[in-house]
C-alpha positions as CSV (number, residue, x, y, z in Angstrom):
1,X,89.5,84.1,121.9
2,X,91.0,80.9,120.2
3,X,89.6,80.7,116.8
4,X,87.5,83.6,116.7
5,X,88.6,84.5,113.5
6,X,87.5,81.4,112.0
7,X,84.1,81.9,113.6
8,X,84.0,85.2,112.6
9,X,84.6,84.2,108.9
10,X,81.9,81.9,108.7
11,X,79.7,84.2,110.5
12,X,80.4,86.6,107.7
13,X,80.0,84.3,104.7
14,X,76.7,83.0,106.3
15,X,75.7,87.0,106.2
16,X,76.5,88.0,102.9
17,X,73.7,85.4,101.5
18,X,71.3,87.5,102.4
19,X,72.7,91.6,102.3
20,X,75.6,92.6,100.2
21,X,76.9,95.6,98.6
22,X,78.7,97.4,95.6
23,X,80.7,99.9,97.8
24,X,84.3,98.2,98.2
25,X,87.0,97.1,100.4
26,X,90.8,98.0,99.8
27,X,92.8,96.3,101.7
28,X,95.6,98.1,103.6
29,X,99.3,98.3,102.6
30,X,101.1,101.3,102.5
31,X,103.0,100.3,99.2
32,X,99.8,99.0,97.5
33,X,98.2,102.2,98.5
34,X,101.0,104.4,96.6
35,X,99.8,102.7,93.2
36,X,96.8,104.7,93.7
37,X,98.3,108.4,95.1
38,X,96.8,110.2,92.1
39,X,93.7,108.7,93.3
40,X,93.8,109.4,97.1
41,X,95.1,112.5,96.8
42,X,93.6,114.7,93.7
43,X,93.7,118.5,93.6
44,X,91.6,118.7,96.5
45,X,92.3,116.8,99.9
46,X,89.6,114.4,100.7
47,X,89.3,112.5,104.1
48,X,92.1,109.7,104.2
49,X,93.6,109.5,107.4
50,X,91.5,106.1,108.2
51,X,92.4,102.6,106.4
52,X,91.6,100.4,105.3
53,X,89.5,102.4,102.9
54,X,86.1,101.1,102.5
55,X,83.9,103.1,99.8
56,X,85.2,105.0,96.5
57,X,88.7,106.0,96.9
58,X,90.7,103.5,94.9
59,X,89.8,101.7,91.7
60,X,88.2,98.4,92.5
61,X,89.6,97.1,89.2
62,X,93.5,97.7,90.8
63,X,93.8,98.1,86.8
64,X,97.9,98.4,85.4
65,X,96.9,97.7,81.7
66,X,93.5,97.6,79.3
67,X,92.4,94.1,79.9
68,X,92.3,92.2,76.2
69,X,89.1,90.5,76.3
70,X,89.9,88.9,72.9
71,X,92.2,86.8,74.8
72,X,91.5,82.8,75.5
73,X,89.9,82.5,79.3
74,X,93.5,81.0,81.1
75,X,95.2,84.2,79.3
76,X,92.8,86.7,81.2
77,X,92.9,84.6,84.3
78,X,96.4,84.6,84.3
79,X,97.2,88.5,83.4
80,X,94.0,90.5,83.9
81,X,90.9,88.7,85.6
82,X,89.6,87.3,89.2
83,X,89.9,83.4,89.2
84,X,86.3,83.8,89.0
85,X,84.3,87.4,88.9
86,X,80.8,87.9,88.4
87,X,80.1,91.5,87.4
88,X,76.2,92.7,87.3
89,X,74.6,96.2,87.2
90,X,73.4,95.6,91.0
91,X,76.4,93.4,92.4
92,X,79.7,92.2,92.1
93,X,81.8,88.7,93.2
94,X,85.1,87.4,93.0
95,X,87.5,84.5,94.1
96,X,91.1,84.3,93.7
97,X,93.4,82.0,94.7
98,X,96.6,83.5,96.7
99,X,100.2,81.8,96.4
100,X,103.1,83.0,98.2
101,X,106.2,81.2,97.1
102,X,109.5,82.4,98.2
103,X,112.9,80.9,98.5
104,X,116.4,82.9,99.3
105,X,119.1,82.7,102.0
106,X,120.4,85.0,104.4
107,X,124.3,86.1,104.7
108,X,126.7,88.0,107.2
109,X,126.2,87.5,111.2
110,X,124.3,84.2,110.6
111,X,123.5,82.6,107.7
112,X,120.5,79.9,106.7
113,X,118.4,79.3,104.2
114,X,115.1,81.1,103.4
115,X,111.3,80.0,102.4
116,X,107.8,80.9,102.2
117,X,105.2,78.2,101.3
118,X,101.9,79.8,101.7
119,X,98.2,79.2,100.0
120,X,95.5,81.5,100.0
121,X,92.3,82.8,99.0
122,X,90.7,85.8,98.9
123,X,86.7,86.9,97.8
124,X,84.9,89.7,98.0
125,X,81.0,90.6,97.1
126,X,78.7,93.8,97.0
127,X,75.6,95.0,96.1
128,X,74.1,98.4,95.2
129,X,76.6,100.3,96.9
130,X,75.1,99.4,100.7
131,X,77.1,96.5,102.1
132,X,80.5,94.9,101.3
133,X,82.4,91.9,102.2
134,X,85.6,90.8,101.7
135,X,87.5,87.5,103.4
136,X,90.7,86.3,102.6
137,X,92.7,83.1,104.6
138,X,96.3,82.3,104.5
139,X,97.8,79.1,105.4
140,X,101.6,79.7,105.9
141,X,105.2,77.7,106.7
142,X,108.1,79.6,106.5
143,X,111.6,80.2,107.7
144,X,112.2,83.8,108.1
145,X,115.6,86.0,108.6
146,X,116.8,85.8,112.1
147,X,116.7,89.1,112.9
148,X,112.8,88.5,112.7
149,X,113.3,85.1,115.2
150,X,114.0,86.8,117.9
151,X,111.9,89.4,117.6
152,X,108.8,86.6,117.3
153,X,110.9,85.0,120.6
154,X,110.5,88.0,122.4
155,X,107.0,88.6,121.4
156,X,105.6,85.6,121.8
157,X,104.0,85.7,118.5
158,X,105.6,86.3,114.8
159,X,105.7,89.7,114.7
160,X,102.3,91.5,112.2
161,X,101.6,87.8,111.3
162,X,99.6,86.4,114.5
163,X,100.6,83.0,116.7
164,X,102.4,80.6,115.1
165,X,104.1,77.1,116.2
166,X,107.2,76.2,116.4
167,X,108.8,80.0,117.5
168,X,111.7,78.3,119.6
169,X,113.2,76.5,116.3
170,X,112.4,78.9,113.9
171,X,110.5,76.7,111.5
172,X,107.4,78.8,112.3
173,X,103.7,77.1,110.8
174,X,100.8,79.7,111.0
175,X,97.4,81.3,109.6
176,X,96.0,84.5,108.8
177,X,92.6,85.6,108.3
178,X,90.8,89.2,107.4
179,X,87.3,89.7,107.4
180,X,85.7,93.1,106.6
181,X,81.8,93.7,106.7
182,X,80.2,97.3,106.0
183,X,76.8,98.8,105.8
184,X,76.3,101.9,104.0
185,X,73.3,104.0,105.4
186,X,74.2,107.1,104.2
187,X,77.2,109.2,103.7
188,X,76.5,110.3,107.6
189,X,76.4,106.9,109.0
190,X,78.2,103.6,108.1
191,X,78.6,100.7,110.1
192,X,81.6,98.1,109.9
193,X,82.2,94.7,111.6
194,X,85.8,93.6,111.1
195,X,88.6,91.2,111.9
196,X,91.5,93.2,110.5
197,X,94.1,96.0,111.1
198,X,93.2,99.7,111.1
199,X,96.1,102.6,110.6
200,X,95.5,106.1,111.2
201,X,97.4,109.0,109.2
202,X,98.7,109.4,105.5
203,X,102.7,108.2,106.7
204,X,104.2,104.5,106.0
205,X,104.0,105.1,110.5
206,X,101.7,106.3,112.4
207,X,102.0,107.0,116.2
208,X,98.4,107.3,117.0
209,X,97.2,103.9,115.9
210,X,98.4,101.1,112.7
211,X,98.4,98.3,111.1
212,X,102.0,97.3,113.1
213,X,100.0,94.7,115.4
214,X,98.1,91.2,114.0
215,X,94.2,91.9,113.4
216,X,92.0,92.4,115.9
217,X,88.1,92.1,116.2
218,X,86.7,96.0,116.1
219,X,83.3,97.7,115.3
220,X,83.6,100.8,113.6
221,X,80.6,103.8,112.9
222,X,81.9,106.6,110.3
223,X,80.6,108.9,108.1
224,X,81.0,112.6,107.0
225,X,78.8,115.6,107.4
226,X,79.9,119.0,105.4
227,X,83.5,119.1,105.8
228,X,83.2,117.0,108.8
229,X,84.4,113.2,109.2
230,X,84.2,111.0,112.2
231,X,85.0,107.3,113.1
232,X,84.2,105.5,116.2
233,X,86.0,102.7,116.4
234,X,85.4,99.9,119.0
235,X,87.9,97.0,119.3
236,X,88.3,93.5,121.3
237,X,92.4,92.9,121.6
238,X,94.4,90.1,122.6
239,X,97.0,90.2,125.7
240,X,99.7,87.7,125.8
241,X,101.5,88.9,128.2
242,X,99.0,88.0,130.6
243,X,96.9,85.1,129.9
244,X,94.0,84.3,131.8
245,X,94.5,81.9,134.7
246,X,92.2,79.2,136.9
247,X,93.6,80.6,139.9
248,X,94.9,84.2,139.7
249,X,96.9,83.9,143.0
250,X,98.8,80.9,141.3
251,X,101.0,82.0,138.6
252,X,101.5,78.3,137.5
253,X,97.7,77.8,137.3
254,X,96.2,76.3,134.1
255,X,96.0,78.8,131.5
256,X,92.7,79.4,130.3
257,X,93.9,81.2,127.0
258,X,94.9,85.0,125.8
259,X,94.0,87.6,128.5
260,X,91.5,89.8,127.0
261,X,91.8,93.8,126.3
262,X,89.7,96.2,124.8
263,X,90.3,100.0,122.7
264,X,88.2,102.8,122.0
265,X,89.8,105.1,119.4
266,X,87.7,108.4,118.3
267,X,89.0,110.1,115.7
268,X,87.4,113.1,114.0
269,X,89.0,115.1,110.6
270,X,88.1,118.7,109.8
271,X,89.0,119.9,105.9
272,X,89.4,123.2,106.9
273,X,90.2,124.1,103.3
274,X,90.8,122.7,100.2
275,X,94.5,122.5,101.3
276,X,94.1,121.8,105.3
277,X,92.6,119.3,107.5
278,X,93.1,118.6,110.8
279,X,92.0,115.5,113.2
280,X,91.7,114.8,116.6
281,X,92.0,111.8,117.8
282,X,91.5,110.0,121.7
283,X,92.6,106.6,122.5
284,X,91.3,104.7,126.1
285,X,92.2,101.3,126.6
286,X,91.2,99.0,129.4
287,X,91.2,95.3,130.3
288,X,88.9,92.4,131.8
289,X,89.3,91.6,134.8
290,X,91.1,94.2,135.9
291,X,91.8,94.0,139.5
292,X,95.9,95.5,139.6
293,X,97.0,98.4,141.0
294,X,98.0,101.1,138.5
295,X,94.5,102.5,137.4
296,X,91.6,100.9,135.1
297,X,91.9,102.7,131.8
298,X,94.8,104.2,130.2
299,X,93.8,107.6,127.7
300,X,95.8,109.1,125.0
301,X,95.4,112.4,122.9
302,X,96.7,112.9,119.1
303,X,96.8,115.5,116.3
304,X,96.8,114.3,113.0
305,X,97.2,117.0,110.2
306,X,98.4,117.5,106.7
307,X,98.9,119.8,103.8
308,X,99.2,119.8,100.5
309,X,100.5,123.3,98.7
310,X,100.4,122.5,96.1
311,X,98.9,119.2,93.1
312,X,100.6,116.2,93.8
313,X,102.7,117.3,96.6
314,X,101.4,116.2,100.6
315,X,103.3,117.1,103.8
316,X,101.9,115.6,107.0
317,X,102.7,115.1,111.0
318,X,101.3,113.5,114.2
319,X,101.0,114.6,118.1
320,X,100.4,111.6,120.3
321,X,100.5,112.2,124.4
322,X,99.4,108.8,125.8
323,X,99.4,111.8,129.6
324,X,98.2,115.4,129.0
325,X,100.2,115.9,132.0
326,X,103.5,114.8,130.9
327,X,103.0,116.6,127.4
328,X,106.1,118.0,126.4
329,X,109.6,118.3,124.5
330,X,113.2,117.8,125.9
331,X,115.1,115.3,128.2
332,X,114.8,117.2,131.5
333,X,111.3,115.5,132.8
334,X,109.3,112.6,131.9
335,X,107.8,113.8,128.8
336,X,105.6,111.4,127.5
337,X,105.4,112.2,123.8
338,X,105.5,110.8,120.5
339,X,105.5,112.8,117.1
340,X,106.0,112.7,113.0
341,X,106.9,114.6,110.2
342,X,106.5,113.4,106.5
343,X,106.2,114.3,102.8
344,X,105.2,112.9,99.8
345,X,104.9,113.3,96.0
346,X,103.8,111.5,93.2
347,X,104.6,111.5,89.4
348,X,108.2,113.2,90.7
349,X,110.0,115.4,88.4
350,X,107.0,114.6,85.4
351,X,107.6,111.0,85.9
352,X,104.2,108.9,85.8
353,X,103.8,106.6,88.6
354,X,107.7,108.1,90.1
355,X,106.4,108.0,93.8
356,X,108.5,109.3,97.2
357,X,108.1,109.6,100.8
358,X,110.0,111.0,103.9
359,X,109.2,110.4,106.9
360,X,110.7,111.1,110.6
361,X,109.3,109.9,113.6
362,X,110.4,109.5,117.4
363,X,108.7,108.7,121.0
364,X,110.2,109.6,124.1
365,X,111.0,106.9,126.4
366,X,107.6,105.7,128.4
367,X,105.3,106.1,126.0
368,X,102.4,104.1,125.7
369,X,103.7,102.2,128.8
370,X,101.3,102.2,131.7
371,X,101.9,101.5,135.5
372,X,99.3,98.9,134.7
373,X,101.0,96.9,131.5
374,X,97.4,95.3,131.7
375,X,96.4,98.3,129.9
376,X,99.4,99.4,128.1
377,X,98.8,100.7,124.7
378,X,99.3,97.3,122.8
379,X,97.5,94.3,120.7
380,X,98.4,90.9,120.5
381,X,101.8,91.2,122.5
382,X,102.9,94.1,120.0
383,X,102.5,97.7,120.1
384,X,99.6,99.6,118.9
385,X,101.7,102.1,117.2
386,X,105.2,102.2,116.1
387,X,107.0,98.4,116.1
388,X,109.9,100.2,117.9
389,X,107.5,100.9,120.9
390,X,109.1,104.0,122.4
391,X,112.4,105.5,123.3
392,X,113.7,106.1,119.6
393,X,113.8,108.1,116.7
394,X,113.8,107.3,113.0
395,X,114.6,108.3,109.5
396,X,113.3,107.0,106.7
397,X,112.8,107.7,103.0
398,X,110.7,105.2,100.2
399,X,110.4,105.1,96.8
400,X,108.8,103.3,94.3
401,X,108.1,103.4,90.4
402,X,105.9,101.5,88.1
403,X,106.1,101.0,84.5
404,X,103.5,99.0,82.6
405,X,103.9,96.0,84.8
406,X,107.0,96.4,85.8
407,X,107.7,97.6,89.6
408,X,110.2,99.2,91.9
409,X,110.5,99.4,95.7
410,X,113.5,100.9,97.2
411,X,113.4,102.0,101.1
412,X,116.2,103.0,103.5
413,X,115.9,103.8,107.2
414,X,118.2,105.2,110.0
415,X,117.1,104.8,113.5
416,X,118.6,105.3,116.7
417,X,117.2,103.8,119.9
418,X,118.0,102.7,123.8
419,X,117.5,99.0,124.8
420,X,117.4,98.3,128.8
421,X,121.0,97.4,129.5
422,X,119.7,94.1,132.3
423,X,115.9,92.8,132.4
424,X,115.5,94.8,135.8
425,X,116.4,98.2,134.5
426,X,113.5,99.9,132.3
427,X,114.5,102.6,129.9
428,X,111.4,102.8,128.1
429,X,111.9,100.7,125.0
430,X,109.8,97.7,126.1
431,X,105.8,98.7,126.8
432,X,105.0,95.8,129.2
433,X,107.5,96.9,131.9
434,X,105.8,98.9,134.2
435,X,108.4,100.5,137.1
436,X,110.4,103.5,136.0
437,X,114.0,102.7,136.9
438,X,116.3,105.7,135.9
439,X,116.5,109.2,136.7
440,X,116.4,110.8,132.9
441,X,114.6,110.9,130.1
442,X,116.7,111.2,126.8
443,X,115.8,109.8,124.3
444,X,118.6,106.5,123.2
445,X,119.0,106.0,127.2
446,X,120.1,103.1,128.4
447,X,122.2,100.9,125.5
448,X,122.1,102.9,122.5
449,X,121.5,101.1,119.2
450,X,122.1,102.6,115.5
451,X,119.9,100.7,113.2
452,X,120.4,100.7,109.5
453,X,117.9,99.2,106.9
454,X,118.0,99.1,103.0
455,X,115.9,97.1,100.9
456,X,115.8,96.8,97.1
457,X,112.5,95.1,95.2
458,X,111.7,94.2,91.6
459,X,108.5,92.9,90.4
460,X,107.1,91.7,87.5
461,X,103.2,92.3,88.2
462,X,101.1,89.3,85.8
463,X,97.9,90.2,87.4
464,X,97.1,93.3,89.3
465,X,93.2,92.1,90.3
466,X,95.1,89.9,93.3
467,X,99.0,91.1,92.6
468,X,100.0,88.1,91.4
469,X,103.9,89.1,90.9
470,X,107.3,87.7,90.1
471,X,109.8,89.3,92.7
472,X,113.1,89.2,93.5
473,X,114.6,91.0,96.2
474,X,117.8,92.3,99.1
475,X,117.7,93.4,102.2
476,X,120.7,94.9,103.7
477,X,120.8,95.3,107.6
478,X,122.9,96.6,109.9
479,X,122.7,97.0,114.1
480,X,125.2,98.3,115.9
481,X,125.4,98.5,120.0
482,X,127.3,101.4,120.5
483,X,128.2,100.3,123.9
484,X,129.2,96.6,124.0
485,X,130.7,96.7,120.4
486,X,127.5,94.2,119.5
487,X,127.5,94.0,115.5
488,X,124.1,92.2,113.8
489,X,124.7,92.4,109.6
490,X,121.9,90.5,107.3
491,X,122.2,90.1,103.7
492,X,119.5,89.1,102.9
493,X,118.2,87.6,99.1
494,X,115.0,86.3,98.0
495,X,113.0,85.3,95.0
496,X,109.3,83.7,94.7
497,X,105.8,84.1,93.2
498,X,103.8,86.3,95.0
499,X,100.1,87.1,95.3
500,X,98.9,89.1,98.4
501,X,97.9,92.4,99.6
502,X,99.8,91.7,103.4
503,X,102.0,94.2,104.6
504,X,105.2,92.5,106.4
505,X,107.4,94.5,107.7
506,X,110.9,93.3,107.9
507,X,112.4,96.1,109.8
508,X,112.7,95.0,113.1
């Protein structure tokens, strides 16, 4: 699996020579996605639950301002225009080249110094609304908060961001790469090749499947008939947990790379009215190779639904049981559930572009753990769903507001959650153990943790076509073991030049 990616890059640029398409490719954040709410969610619900979006649903343009094309050509590069964009009646092109610049310190339990130095590009063709592409690369050095160390410590990787060297000092050197490839048929069949991260449901979470884990390699068939929509999705996943080995009697063997996974996700949405829709979703994972004891494939079941009352108001929730046997509520029994709750708005209180979610989620401890961690419900080291894994629950409320180019992103986030008090015990928390240890099933068992998470960001946006953005902004962070006494508190400041559409979450 060791440079796939970069295989599957070129395999893709070598492609779109000969088929390309005008339907296009949005790629996933939940924050760039709320620029577009009036969009996404119009008077009448639409099917969303499955991003990255690839067809109609956002403006391709990611327009903030009317471009002035009286402008001189490094004016309109600079504020409204690709680096270079090719616009025809039958297809469209674009390059752009991606910085990411940031430099800022970190203050309170530890303190060090903080930087980003990262180059980009991204591109993106189509033609007559058949078949898309879009690539983009990163090349990335950085030194990161160290609440986000030892979480990339205890992965194995950096955590949303893929393998990267130098994870025992910190001074971590690594790559990203997204390719996305679609084939438009017909509104009942459409066919996607893609190395890249997929997130079901409208919340910033989602405990059925999203984009917490680095990309993966998946296939995906979609389309919608009446008020019907379905996806198929097919993915290859990496397992670093357990890597293949010459001999696999000899734990000390030579490694012969990443052990290899694989996922089948189903998901079907209903619009059962203008107002209502419902999906059902099914999750089975397995693994090559597979010779443990514990069972060969690991199936899930979730609900997704939402609601929206009334124009520009959405409530919306989640059901995941990774057993239909251990389906259930309370602390009494091994009840191996997960579930949210959320709401959003746009244009709040008549404000234009005055945007707000809340959000709860929580999973009881277990799930998405397996007997068989070989087929536990994760990608890449990480889990497939929430980055908390299981065994918490969580509070959280966003905001954000944009005026002319100007932006706002304000978050805060309660959670509570139970670590495994020695690494023999298992409580739940961490999906790769396998043997149940305790006798209940509360959720917070085991060393209880209160987690509390603010973050402030200001942005000056110069050009929306690839974000290119001047942004400043704090991170306040609090974790408190309500056990041992432990007490974690990050301050953290920063300030760069930014241009990318990557989600990173910071929360861990």
């Amino acid at each position: 699996m060791k440079y796939i990616h970069v295989r599957f890059l070129l395999l893709a640029l070598l492609f779109a020579q000969t088929a390309l398409s005008q339907i296009h490719y949005q790629p996933y954040s939940y924050e760039q996605y709320q620029r577009h709410m009036s969009q996404i969610y119009p008077d009448s619900l639409t099917h969303t639950a499955v991003k990255p979006f690839v067809g109609s649903n956002m403006d391709t343009r990611h327009a903030i301002t009317q471009a002035d094309t009286t402008r001189s050509w490094w004016h309109r590069k600079l504020f409204d225009e690709h680096l270079i964009e090719v616009v025809k009646d039958d297809h469209t092109f674009y390059l752009d080249f991606m910085p990411d610049f940031i430099i800022g310190g970190e203050r309170g339990t530890n303190s060090k110094t903080l930087w980003t130095n990262t180059r980009g590009a991204q591109a993106g063709l189509s033609i007559n609304k058949k078949f898309s592409l879009y690539v983009s690369f990163y090349e990335n050095q950085g030194r990161l908060a160290s609440y986000i160390d030892s979480t990339a410590q205890r992965n194995g990787n950096l955590p949303g961001q893929g393998f990267s060297k130098n994870l025992s000092t910190a001074e971590y050197d690594w790559m990203n790469a997204t390719a996305n490839m679609s084939y438009h048929f017909s509104d009942a069949v459409q066919v996607a090749v893609a190395y890249d991260k997929l997130h079901i449901g409208e919340g910033y979470r989602s405990v059925l499947v999203s984009d917490n884990p680095y990309n993966f390699t998946h296939a995906r068939v979609s389309g919608t008939v009446g008020r019907w929509q379905y996806h198929s999705i097919w993915a290859y996943m990496n397992d670093l947990r357990n890597p293949r080995l010459a001999d696999v009697n000899d734990p000390f063997s030579t490694r012969l790379g990443e052990g290899i996974k694989y996922g089948a996700f189903q998901y079907v949405d209903y619009l059962a009215s203008d107002k209502v829709s419902i999906g059902l979703f099914h999750s089975l994972i397995w693994a090559q190779n597979n010779q443990e004891t514990g069972g060969k494939t690991n199936g899930g079941l979730g609900l997704n639904a939402k609601y929206q009352p009334w124009k520009k108001y959405l409530f919306y929730g989640q059901l995941y049981a990774d057993d239909i046997s251990k389906f259930g509520f309370g602390s009494s029994s091994n009840h191996r559930t997960a579930f949210q709750l959320g709401g959003k708005t746009y244009d709040l209180f008549g404000v234009t572009n005055l945007n707000v979610t809340a959000e709860y989620n929580q999973a009881a401890p277990y799930t998405y753990q397996h007997p068989n961690n070989r087929i536990n419900y994760t990608s890449n080291g990480e889990a497939l769903a929430h980055p908390r894994g299981a065994n918490f629950r969580e509070a959280l409320g966003i905001a954000t507001y944009r005026w002319n180019r100007w932006e706002v992103y304000g978050q805060t986030m309660y959670a509570r959650y139970g670590l495994d008090p020695t690494d023999t015990r298992n409580v739940g928390i961490d999906l790769f153990k396998e043997e149940i240890t305790e006798d209940g099933f509360r959720i917070g068992q085991g060393s209880p943790n209160n987690l509390f998470y603010n973050e402030l960001r200001v942005s000056y946006v110069m050009n929306p076509k690839y974000n290119l953005r001047w942004e400043v902004g704090l991170i306040d962070r609090r974790n408190k073991n309500t056990v041992s006494g432990d007490y974690h508190h990050a301050t953290v400041f920063t300030f760069g030049l930014r241009s990318s559409f990557r989600r990173f979450q910071q929360e861990y």
